[in-house]
C-alpha positions in Angstrom: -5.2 14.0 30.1 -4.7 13.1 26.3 -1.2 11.9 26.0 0.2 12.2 22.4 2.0 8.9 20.8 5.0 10.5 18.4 6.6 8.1 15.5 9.9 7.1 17.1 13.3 7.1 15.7 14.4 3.6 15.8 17.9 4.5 14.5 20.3 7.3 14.0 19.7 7.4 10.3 16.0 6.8 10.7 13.8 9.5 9.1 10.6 7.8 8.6 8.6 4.9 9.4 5.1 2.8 8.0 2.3 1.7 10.2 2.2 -1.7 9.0 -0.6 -2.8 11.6 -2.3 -1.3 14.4 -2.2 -3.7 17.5 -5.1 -1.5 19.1 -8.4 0.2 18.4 -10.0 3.4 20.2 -11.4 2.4 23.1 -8.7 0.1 24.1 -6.9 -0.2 27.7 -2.9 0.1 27.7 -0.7 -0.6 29.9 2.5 1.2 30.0 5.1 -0.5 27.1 2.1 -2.6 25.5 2.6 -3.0 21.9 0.8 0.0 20.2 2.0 -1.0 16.4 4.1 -2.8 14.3 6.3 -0.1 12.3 8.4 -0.8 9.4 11.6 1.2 8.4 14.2 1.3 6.0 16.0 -1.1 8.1 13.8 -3.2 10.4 10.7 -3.8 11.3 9.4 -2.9 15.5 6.9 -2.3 17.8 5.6 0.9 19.2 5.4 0.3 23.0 3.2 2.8 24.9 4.6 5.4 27.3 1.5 5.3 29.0 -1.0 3.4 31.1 -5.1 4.5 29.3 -7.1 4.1 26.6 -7.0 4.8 23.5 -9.0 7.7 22.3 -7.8 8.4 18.4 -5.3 6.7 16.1 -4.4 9.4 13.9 -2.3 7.7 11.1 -3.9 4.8 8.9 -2.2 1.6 8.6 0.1 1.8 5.5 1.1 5.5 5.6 4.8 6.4 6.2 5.1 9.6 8.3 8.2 11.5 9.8 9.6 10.6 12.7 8.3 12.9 15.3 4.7 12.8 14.0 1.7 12.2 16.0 0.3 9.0 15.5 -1.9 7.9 18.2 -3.8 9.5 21.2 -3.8 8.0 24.8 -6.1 9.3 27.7 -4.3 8.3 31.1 -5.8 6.7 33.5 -7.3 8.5 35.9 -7.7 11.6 33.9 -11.3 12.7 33.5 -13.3 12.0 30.4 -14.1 15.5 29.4 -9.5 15.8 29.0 -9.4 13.8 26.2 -12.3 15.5 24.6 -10.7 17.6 22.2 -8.3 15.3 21.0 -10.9 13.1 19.4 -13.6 16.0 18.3 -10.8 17.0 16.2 -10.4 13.6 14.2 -13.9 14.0 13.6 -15.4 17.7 12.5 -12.2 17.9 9.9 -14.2 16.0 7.1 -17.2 17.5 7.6 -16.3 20.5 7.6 -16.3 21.3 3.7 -19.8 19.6 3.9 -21.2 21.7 6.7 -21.2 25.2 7.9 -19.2 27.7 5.8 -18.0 30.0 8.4 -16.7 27.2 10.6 -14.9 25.9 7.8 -12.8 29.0 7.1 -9.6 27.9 9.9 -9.9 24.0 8.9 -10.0 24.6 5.3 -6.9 26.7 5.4 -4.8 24.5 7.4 -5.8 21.5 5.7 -4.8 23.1 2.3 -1.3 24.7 3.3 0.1 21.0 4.7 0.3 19.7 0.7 2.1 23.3 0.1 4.8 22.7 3.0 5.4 19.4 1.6 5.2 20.0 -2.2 6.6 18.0 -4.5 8.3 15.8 -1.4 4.9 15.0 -0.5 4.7 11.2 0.3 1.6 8.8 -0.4 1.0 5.6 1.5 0.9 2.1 -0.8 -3.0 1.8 -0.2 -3.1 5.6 -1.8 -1.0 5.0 -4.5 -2.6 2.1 -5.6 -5.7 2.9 -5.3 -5.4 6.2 -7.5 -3.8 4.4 -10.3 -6.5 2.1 -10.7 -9.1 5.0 -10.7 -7.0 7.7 -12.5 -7.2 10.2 -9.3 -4.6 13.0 -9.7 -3.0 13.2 -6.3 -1.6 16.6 -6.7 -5.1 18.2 -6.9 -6.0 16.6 -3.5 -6.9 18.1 -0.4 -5.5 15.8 2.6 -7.4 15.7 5.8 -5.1 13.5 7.2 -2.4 13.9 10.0 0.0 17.3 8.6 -2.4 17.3 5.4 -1.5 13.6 4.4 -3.7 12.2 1.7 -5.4 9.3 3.0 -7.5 6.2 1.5 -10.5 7.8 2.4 -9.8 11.3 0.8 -9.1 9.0 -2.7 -12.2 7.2 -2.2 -14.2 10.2 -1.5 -13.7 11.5 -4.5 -14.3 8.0 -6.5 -17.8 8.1 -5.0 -18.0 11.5 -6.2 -17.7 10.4 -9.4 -14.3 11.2 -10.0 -12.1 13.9 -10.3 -13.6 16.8 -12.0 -11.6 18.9 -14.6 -8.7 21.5 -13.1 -11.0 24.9 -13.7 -13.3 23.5 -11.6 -11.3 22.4 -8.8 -9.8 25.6 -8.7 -12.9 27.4 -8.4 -14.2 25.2 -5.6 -10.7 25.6 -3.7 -10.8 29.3 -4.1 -14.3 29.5 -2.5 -13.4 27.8 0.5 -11.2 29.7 2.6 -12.0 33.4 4.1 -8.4 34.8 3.1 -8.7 35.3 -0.8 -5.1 36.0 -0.7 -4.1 32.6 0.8 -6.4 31.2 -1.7 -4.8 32.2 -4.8 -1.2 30.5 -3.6 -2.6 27.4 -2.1 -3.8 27.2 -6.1 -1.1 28.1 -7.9 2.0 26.0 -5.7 0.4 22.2 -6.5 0.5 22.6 -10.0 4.1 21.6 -10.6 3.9 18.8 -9.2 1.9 17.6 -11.5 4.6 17.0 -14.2 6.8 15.2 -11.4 4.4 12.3 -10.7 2.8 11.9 -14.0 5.8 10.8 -16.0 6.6 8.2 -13.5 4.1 5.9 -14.5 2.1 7.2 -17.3 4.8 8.7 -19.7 8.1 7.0 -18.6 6.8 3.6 -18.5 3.3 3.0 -19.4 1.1 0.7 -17.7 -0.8 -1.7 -20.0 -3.9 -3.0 -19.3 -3.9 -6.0 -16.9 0.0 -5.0 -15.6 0.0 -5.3 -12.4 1.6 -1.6 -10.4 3.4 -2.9 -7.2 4.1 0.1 -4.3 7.9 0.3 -3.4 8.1 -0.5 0.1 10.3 1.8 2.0 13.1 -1.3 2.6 12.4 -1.9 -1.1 13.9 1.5 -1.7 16.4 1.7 0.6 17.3 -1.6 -1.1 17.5 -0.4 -4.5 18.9 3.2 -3.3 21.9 1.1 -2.0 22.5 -1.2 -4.7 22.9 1.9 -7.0 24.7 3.9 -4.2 27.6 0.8 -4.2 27.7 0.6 -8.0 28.0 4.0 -8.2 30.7 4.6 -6.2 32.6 1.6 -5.6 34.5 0.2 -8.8 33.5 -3.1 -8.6 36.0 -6.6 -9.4 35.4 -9.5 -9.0 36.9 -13.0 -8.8 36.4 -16.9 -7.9 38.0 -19.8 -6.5 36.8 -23.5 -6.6 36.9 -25.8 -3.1 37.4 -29.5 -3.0 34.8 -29.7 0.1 34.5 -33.5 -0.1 36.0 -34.2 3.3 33.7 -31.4 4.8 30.7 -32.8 3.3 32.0 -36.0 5.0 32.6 -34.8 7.9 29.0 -32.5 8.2 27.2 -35.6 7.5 29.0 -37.9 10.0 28.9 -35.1 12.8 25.4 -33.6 12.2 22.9 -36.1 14.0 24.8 -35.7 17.5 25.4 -32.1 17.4 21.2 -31.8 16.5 20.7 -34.0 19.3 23.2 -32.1 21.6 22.2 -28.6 20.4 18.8 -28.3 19.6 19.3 -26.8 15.5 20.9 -28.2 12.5 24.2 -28.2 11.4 24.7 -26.8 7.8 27.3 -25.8 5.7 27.2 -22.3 6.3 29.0 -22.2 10.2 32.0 -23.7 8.3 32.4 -21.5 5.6 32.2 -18.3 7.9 34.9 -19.9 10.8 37.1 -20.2 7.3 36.7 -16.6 6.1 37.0 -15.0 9.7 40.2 -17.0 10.1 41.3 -16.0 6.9 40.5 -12.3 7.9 42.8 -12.6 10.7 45.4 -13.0 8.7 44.4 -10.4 5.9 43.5 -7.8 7.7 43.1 -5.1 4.8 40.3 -6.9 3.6 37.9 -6.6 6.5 38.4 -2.3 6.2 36.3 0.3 4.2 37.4 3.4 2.2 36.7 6.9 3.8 37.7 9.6 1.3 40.9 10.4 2.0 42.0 7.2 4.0 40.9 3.9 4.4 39.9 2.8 8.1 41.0 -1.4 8.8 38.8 -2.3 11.5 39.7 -4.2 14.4 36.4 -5.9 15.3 35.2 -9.1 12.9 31.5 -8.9 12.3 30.3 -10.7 9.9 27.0 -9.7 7.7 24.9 -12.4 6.9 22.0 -11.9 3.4 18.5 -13.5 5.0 16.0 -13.0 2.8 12.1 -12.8 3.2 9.5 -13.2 0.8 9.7 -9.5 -0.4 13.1 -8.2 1.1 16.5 -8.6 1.8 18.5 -8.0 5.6 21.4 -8.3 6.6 21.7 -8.8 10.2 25.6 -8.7 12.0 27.1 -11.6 13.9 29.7 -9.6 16.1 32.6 -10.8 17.5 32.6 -13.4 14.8 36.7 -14.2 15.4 35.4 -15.2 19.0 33.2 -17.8 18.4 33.7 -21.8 18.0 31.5 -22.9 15.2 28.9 -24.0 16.9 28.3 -20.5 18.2 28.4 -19.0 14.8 25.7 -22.1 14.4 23.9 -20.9 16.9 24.3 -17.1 15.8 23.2 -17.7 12.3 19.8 -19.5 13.1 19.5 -17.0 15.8 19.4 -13.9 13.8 17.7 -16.2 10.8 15.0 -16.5 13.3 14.2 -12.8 14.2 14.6 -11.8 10.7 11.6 -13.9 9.1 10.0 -13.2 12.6 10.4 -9.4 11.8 12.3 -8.9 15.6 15.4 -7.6 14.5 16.8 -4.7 16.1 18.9 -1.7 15.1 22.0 -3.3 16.9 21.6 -6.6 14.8 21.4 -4.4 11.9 24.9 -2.4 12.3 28.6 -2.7 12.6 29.1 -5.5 9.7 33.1 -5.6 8.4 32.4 -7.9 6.0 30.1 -10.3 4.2 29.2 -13.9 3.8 26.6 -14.9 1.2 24.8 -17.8 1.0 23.6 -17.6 -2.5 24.3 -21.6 -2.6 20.8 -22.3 -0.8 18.9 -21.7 -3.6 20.8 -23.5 -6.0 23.3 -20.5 -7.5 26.3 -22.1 -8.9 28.4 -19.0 -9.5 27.1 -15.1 -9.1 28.7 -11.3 -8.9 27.3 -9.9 -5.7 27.0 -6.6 -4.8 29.4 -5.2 -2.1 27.5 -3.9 1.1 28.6 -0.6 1.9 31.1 0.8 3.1 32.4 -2.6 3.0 35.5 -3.5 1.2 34.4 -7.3 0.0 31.4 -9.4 0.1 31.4 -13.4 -0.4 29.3 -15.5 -2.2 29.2 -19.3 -1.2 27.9 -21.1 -4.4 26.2 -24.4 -4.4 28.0 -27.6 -3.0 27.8 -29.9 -6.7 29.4 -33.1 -7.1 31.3 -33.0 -10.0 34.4 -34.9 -12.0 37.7 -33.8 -11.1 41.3 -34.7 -12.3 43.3 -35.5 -8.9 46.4 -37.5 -9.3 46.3 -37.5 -13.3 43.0 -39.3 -12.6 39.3 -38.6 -12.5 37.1 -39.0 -9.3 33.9 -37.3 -8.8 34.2 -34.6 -5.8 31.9 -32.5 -3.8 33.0 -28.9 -5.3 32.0 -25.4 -4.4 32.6 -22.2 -6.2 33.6 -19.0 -3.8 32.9 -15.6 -5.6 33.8 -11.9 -4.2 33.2 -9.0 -5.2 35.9 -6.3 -4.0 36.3 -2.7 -4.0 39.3 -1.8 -6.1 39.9 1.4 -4.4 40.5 -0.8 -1.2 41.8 -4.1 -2.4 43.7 -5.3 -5.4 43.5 -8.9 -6.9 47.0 -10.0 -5.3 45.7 -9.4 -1.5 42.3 -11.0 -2.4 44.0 -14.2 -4.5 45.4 -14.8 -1.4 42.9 -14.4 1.0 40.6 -16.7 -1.3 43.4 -19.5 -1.1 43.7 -19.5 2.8 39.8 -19.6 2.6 40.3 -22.3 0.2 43.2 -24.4 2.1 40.9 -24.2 5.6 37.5 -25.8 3.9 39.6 -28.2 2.0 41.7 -29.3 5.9 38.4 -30.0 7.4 38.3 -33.6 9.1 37.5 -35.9 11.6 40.3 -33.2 13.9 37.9 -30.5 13.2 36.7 -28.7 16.5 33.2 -27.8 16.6 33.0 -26.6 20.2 
C-alpha cells in the first residue's frame, strides 16, 4: 500500500514550507520516524519524520520548492504491501512529461489538469529559488509555463526544458500549441486567456522596477528572509518607534568576568561572557518595571506575567530569535547555560516552534560584532527591545578626575503607544546601577 507523505504544519501560523534537502532517494528503506527531509519555514528549520515503516517509491517535490502545508511530498510503500500497490503512485510521476510528447488521445485528461493548477493559483503562484533563478538568467517567462510538477508547480526541469528547446517561442505561438492540446476547446480558450495578467505582476519586479545590469548578481528571498523583512516593515509600520541610551561603568564586571571565568569553564563545561550578566540585570530590572515587559492589543495593553527573554542569533544568511523562558528563575549560570544552549541549536538548524515563541522582551547583543551604539528594531508585539553595545575602554571624569574605564552603551528602542521615556529612564538606570554593583559578592550559581 502507497502511503502518502503530506508537508506538515510545524506551527500554528505555519502556511508553507521549503524542501531544503532530501535525506532519502526512491528505493530507500524507512523505518517509522526516520528523517525523510530537512524543511525550512518562516520560522525554523526541521525534519520530516516518516509515519511509516517502507520504501520509498516517489519523491514528488524537488529540493528547493516551497509548497502548502498539506501537500503531498513523498510516497512510501509499507512494508509488507505487495509490489503491484504502489504501482500507480510512481507510473504517475512518470507518464506526466511524456505525455505532450506521446500519444494525443492519452494526453487529453493530463494536459488539462496540468494546465488548470497555474489557473487555481494565478497570480499567487509561487516559484522555488532554483526556478527563479534559473529563468532570469535565460529570460524564460514563467507565466507562459505549463507546470508538471506536484498541483501544477513549475519545476527546474519544466525551465530547462524549454532552454533546450531553444527558448521560449513568441506568445501567438504558445497559444496555438496550448489550444491544440486539450480535447475540451472550451476549457482551452480560459486556460489561455487567465495567465496573461500575470504577466505585468512579475515583470516589473525585476526588469522595470529595478533593472538588473549585466554581471549583478539576483539573490532568491528565502522564505525566513521574507518573513524577516515582512516583520521589520510590519513593526515600523505600526509601532511609533523612540528610542534612547544609557552609558555603564562595567569596569568592576569586566573585573570580575575575568577573575571568575577560568573556574566556572572548568566547573561548567562553556564560557562565561558578558552576555548572562546583562540579561540577570534587565530581568531584575523587569521585575520591578513591570509595564515594560507587556505588548499593545488594540484596545488595551496586556502586561505579562512570565519573563522570557528573546535572544538575536544570527547565521550566515538569517536572523532568529529563540526564547529563554522563565528567565526571572534562573541564576546566571543557567541563563549561561540557556544562551549557549539555544546558540547551539540555532547555527545547528534544531530549533523548535517552542524555542521560537512566547518572548516578552528582548536582549540584543549587537556588541559582539563590534557595534558601539545602534537603533534596533522592536520584535513584535513586544513593547522594548535592548541593544548591548560594545564593552570599549575609554577616559572618563570620576572624582573631577580622569581614569580610563571599561564603558558600554545600552540602547532601546520602545513602543510609545506602550511606554513613555519617564518609565524607560528608569528602567535603563536600575539596569544601569545592577551592571555597575557587580563584584567579588556577585552570585553566579
Amino acid at each position: 500500500m502507497a502511503t502518502k507523505v503530506l508537508m506538515p504544519q510545524l506551527g500554528e501560523s505555519v502556511t508553507e514550507g521549503t524542501i531544503s534537502k532530501w535525506l532519502v532517494n526512491v528505493g530507500d528503506t524507512v523505518k517509522k520516524y526516520d528523517s525523510l527531509a530537512e524543511v525550512t519555514t518562516d520560522k525554523v528549520n526541521a525534519e520530516v519524520p516518516s509515519t511509516v515503516s517502507g520504501r520509498v517509491t516517489e519523491i514528488v517535490v524537488p529540493e528547493g520548492e516551497t509548497v502548502a502545508v498539506g501537500t503531498l511530498i513523498l510516497y512510501i510503500e509499507e512494508s509488507g504491501a505487495e509490489g503491484a500497490t504502489a504501482a500507480p503512485a510512481s507510473t504517475t510521476g512518470t507518464t506526466a512529461p511524456q505525455v505532450p510528447a506521446t500519444e494525443q488521445p492519452k494526453a487529453a485528461t493530463p494536459a488539462v489538469s496540468i494546465q488548470q493548477a497555474p489557473v487555481v493559483d494565478g497570480p499567487k503562484q509561487r516559484y522555488s529559488p532554483a526556478v527563479v533563478m534559473l529563468s532570469q538568467q535565460h529570460g524564460i517567462d514563467l507565466s507562459r509555463i505549463v507546470g508538471t510538477g506536484a498541483g501544477g508547480r513549475i519545476t527546474r526541469k519544466d525551465v530547462q526544458a524549454i532552454i533546450d528547446a531553444g527558448g521560449q517561442k513568441p506568445a501567438e505561438t504558445v497559444k496555438e500549441t496550448v489550444v491544440q492540446a486539450p480535447v475540451a476547446p472550451v476549457e482551452q480558450t480560459t486556460v489561455v486567456s487567465t495567465p496573461a495578467p500575470a504577466t505585468p505582476a512579475t515583470t516589473p519586479a525585476v526588469s522595470v522596477d529595478i533593472p538588473v545590469a549585466s554581471g549583478d548578481q539576483v539573490v532568491p528571498v528565502t522564505s525566513i528572509r521574507r518573513t524577516i523583512a515582512n516583520r521589520m516593515v510590519q513593526s515600523k509600520h505600526e509601532a511609533p518607534h523612540a528610542w534612547t541610551m544609557v552609558e555603564v561603568d562595567v569596569t568592576n564586571l569586566v573585573n570580575f568576568r575575568n577573575q571568575a571565568k577560568g573556574e566556572f569553564a572548568k566547573k561548567e563545561g562553556l564560557n562565561l561572557t558578558f552576555l548572562p550578566f546583562f540579561i540577570k540585570a534587565v530581568v531584575e530590572a523587569l521585575k520591578e518595571y513591570p509595564m515594560i515587559n507587556s505588548t499593545w492589543a488594540h484596545d488595551k495593553i496586556i502586561v505579562k506575567k512570565d519573563i522570557n527573554i528573546s535572544i538575536a542569533v544570527a547565521t550566515e544568511d538569517a536572523l532568529y530569535v529563540p526564547v529563554i523562558k522563565h528567565a526571572d528563575q534562573k541564576s546566571i549560570l543557567g541563563i549561561a547555560k540557556a544562551v549557549d544552549d539555544l546558540a547551539a541549536r540555532t547555527r545547528a538548524g534544531k530549533l523548535t516552534m517552542d524555542d521560537m515563541t512566547g518572548g516578552t522582551f528582548t536582549v540584543n547583543n549587537t556588541g559582539s560584532f563590534g557595534s558601539v551604539l545602534s537603533q534596533p528594531i522592536i520584535n513584535a508585539p513586544q513593547a522594548a527591545i535592548l541593544s548591548v553595545e560594545s564593552i570599549v575602554k575609554r577616559p572618563v571624569v570620576i572624582n573631577d578626575m580622569i581614569a580610563v574605564r571599561s564603558m558600554v552603551n545600552l540602547c532601546m528602542s520602545l513602543d510609545h503607544r506602550v511606554l513613555d521615556g519617564l518609565i524607560c529612564g528608569r528602567f535603563l538606570q536600575s539596569v544601569k546601577q545592577k551592571l555597575e554593583n557587580v563584584g567579588p559578592d556577585t552570585k553566579l550559581y
